[in-house]
C-alpha positions in Angstrom: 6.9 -12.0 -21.6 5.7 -12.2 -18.0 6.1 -16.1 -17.6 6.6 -15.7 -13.7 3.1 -14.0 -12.9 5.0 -10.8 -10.8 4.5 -8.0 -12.0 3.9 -4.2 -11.1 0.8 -2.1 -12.3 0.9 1.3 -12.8 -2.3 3.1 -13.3 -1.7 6.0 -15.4 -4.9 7.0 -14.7 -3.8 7.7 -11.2 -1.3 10.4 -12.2 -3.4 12.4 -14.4 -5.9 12.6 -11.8 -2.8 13.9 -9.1 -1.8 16.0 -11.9 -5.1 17.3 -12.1 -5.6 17.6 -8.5 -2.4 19.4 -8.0 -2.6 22.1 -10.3 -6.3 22.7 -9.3 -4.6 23.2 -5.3 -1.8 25.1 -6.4 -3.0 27.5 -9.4 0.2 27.5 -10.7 2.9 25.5 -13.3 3.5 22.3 -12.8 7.0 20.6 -13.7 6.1 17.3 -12.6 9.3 15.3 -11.8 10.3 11.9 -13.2 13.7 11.2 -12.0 14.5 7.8 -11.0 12.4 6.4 -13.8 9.6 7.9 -12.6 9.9 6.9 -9.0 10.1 3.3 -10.1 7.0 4.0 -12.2 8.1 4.2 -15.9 9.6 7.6 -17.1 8.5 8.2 -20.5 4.9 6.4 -19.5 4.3 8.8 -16.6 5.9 11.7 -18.4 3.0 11.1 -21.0 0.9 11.0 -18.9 1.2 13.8 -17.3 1.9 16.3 -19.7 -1.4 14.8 -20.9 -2.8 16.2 -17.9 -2.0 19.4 -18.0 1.8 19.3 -16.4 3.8 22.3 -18.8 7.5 20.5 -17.9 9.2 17.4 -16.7 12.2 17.5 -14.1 14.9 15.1 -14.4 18.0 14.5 -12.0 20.8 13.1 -15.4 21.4 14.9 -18.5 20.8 10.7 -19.4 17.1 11.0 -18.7 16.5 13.5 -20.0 18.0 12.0 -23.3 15.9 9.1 -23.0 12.5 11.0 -22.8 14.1 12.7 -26.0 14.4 9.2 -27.6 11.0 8.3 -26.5 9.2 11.6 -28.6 9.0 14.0 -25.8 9.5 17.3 -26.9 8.4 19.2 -23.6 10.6 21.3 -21.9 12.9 18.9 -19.5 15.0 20.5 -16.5 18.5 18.3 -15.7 17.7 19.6 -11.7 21.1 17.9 -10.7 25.1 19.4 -12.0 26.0 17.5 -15.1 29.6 17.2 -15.6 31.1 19.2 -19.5 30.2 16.4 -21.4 26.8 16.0 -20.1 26.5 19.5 -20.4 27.2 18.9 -24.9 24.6 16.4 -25.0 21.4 18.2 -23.1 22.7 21.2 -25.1 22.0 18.7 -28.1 19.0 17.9 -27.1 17.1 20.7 -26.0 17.4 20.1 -22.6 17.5 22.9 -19.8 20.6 23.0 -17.8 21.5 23.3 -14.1 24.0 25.8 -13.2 25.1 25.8 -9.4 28.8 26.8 -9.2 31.3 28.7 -11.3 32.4 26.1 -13.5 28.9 25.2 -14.6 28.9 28.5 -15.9 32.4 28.0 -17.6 31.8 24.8 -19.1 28.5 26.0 -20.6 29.6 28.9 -22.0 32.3 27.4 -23.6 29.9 25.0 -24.7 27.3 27.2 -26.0 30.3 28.9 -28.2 31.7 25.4 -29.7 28.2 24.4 -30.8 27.3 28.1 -31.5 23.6 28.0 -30.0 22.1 29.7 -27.2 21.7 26.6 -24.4 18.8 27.1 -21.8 19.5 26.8 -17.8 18.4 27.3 -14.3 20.2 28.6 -12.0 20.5 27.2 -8.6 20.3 28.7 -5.6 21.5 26.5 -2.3 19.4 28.5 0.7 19.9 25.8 3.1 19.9 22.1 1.4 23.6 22.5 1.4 24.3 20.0 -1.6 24.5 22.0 -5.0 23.8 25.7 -5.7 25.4 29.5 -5.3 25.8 30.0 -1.3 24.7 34.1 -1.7 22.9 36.7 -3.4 26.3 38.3 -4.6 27.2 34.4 -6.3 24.2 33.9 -7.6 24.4 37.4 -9.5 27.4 37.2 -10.7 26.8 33.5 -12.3 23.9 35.2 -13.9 26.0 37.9 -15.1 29.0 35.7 -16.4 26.4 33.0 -18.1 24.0 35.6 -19.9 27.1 37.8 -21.7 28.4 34.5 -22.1 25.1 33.5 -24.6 23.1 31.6 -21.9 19.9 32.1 -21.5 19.1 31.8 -18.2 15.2 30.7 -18.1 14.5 30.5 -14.2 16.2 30.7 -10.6 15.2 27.6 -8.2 15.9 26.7 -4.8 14.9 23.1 -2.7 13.2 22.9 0.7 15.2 21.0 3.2 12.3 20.2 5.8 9.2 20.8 3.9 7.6 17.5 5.2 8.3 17.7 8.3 6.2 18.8 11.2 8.9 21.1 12.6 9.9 22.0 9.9 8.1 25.5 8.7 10.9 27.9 10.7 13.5 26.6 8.3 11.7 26.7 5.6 11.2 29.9 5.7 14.2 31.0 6.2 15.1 29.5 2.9 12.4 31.4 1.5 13.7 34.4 3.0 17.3 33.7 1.5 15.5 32.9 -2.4 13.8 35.8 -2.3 16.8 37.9 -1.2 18.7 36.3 -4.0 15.8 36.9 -6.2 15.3 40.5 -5.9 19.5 40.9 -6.2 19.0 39.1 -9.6 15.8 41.1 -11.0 17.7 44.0 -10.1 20.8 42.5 -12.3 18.5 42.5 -15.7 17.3 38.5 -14.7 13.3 38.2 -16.2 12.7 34.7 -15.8 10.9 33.1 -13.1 11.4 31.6 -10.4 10.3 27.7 -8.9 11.2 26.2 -5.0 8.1 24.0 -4.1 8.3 20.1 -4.3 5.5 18.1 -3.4 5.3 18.9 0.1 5.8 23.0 0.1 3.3 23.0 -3.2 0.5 21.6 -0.4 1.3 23.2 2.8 2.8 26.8 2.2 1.4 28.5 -0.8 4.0 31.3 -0.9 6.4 28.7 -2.6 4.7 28.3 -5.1 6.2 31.3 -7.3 5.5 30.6 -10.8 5.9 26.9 -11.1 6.0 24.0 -8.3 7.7 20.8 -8.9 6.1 17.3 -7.1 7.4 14.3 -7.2 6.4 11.3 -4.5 2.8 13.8 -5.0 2.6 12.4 -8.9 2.7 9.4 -7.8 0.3 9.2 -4.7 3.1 8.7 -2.2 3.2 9.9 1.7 3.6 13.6 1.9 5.1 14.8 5.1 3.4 14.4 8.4 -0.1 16.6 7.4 -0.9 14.1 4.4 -2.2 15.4 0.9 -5.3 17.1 2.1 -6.4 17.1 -1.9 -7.2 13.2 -3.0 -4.1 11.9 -4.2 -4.3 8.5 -5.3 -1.7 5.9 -5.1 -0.3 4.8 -8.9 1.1 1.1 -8.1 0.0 -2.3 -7.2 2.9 -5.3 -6.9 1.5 -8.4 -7.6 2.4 -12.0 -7.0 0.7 -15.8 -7.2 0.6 -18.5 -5.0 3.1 -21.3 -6.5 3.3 -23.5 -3.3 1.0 -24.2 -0.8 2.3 -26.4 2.0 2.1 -27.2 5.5 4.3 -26.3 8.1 4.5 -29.1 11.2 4.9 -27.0 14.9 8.7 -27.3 15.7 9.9 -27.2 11.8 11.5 -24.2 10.2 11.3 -21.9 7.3 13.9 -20.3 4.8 17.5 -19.5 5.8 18.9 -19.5 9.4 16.1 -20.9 10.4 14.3 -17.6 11.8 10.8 -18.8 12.0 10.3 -21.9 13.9 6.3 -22.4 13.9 4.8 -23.1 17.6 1.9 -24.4 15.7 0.6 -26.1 12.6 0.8 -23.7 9.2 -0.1 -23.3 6.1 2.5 -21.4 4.4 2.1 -20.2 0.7 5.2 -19.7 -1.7 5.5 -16.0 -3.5 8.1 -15.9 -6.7 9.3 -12.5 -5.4 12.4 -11.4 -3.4 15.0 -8.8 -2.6 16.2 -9.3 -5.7 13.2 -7.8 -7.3 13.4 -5.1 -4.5 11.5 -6.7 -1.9 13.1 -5.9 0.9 15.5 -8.0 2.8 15.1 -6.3 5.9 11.5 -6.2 6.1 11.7 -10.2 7.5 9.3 -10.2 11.3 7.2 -7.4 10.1 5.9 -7.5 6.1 2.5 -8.8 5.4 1.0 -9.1 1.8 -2.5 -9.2 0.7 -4.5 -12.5 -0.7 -8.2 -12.7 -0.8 -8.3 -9.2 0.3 -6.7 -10.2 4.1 -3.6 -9.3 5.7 -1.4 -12.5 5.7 2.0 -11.9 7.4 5.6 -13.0 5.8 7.4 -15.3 7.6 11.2 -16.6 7.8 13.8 -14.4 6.0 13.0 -12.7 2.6 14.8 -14.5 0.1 16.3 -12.9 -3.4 13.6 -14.8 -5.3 11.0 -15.8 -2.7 8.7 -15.1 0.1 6.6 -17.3 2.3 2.9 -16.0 3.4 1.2 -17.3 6.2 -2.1 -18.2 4.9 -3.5 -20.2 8.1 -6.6 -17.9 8.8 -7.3 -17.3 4.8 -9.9 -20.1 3.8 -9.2 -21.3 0.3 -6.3 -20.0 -0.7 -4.7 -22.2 -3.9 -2.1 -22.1 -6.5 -1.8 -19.5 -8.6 -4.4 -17.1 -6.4 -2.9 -13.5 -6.9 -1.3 -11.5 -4.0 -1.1 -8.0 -3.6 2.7 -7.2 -1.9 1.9 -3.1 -2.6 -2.0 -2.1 -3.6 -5.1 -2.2 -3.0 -7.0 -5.5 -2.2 -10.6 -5.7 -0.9 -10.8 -3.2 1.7 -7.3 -3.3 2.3 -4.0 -1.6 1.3 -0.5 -2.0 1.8 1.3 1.6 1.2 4.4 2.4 0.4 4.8 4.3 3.4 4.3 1.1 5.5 7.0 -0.8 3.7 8.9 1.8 4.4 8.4 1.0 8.0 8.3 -2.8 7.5 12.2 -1.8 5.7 13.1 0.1 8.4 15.0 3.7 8.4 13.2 4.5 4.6 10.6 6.2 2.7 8.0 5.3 0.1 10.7 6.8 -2.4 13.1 4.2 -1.8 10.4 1.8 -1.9 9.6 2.9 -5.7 12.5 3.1 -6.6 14.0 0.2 -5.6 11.6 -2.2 -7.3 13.7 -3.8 -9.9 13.9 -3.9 -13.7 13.2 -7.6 -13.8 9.6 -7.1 -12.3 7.5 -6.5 -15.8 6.0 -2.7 -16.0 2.5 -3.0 -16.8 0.2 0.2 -17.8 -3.3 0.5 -17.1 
């Protein structure tokens, strides 16, 4: 039940359409990645929705979520992108899920695996060409994980790499050399008996540098019609969320009196302030206090003392009309207006529209549209 009145809308309508857009841009597979519950979004509601779009895979980051998508009817192929630990590795075996393998005792443990349960498991093997957290370091390791993992019954579907700086402006010079290093490690692998292909691009290099693309990209903040990298999308993306809110309080604020704790807003003037029932503790951010604004009546009205864990004050002083239980829109679309998730990120400080996703908490009601 959503007795409080906040509540997060996800318009699944929005993904298929990025989906869509996506693979019309980059004429290629699409594994479309729902890690992190779907940015924030709902997993198993976005994964729907976009394999209902056209997407051919899903890409999770925990042999758990991948389990869960399982649970929830999904019988698509489902890539574990991060290193599961032995018994992580049993369960996506279990389950049908493909497997990471980025150092030698991946390759152990699933092969030791894949004789104890006596099946042939699926993986990917991972190539570290500059990210520098998970992966084989050279052509030569890569190899000779392919070589140990297929005698040892794996079948090894794909080789993958991730870009580093693929969103920023500065960025295409590394980038490349990664590519250079993949395909390096590629051709060594081809050349070892590997025939499967071969994925790099997330949601940035899929827009802006069509040769990693290879035979499969794999966006993530792009699903969801997040900020990609300093260019933008260039294709129509459309944002999936709107965070909602009502008025519950109106009062005035006397010039000289104070709001919320430590007593950081001290009004020069008359206000009127409105009450939201949202805080940090629903993932709105502490640290946005002096800068966030929220929408009501499709107006900018900024936030004012500090953010509490279950409340925020609005200044509603130039908004004729405003009254209990009006709606305001903290992320969305209102009117002409929008709040993005790239410009909480900057009302946050130091973050990105991931975080911003991600962080919005369980206890703020999912609803699908």
């Amino acid at each position: 039940m959503r007795l409080r009145g906040t509540e997060l809308l996800v318009d699944l309508r929005a993904i298929e359409h990025n989906v869509r857009a996506l693979a019309t841009a980059t004429q290629t597979r699409l594994m479309a990645v729902v890690k992190g519950d779907g940015y924030g979004h709902g997993a198993l509601p976005v994964a729907r929705a976009a394999l209902q779009a056209g997407a051919q895979a899903l890409g999770v980051a925990l042999v758990e979520e991948g389990l869960a998508l399982r649970a929830g009817g999904v019988d698509a192929p489902i890539l574990v992108l991060g290193q599961s630990l032995e018994k992580g590795l049993f369960e996506g075996m279990k389950a049908g899920l493909s497997l990471c393998l980025s150092n030698e005792e991946s390759v152990q443990a699933l092969v030791s695996a894949a004789k104890a349960l006596r099946v042939s498991p699926k993986a990917h093997l991972k190539i570290d060409t500059g990210m520098g957290r998970i992966g084989f370091r050279s052509a030569g390791e890569a190899v000779a994980a392919y070589e140990a993992a297929a005698k040892g019954g794996v079948t090894v579907e794909a080789a993958f790499t991730h870009f580093a700086t693929a969103d920023m402006q500065d960025g295409a010079a590394y980038l490349r050399g990664q590519l250079a290093r993949f395909d390096e490690a590629l051709l060594a692998l081809r050349r070892a008996g590997f025939s499967g292909f071969a994925h790099a691009a997330n949601s940035a290099a899929a827009i802006l540098y069509p040769e990693s693309r290879y035979d499969m990209v794999r966006p993530g903040i792009a699903l969801y019609g997040g900020q990609i990298g300093w260019a933008g999308d260039g294709i129509g993306l459309r944002p999936a969320l709107t965070w909602k809110a009502p008025v519950v309080q109106i009062k005035r604020l006397k010039k000289g009196e104070s709001l919320s704790y430590g007593r950081r807003y001290i009004a020069p003037e008359e206000r009127l302030i409105a009450t939201l029932p949202v805080g940090y503790a629903d993932g709105y951010r502490r640290s946005m206090f002096g800068r966030a604004e929220v929408l009501l009546k499709g107006r900018r009205a900024p936030v004012l003392g500090t953010i509490c864990m279950d409340q925020i004050m609005a200044d509603v002083s130039a908004i004729p009309g405003v009254k209990l239980g009006d709606e305001a829109a903290l992320l969305g679309a209102q009117g002409e207006e929008r709040i993005t998730g790239a410009q909480m990120a900057r009302w946050a400080g130091e973050t990105i529209d991931y975080e911003i996703f991600c962080g919005i908490s369980a206890r703020v009601p999912r609803v699908y549209e």
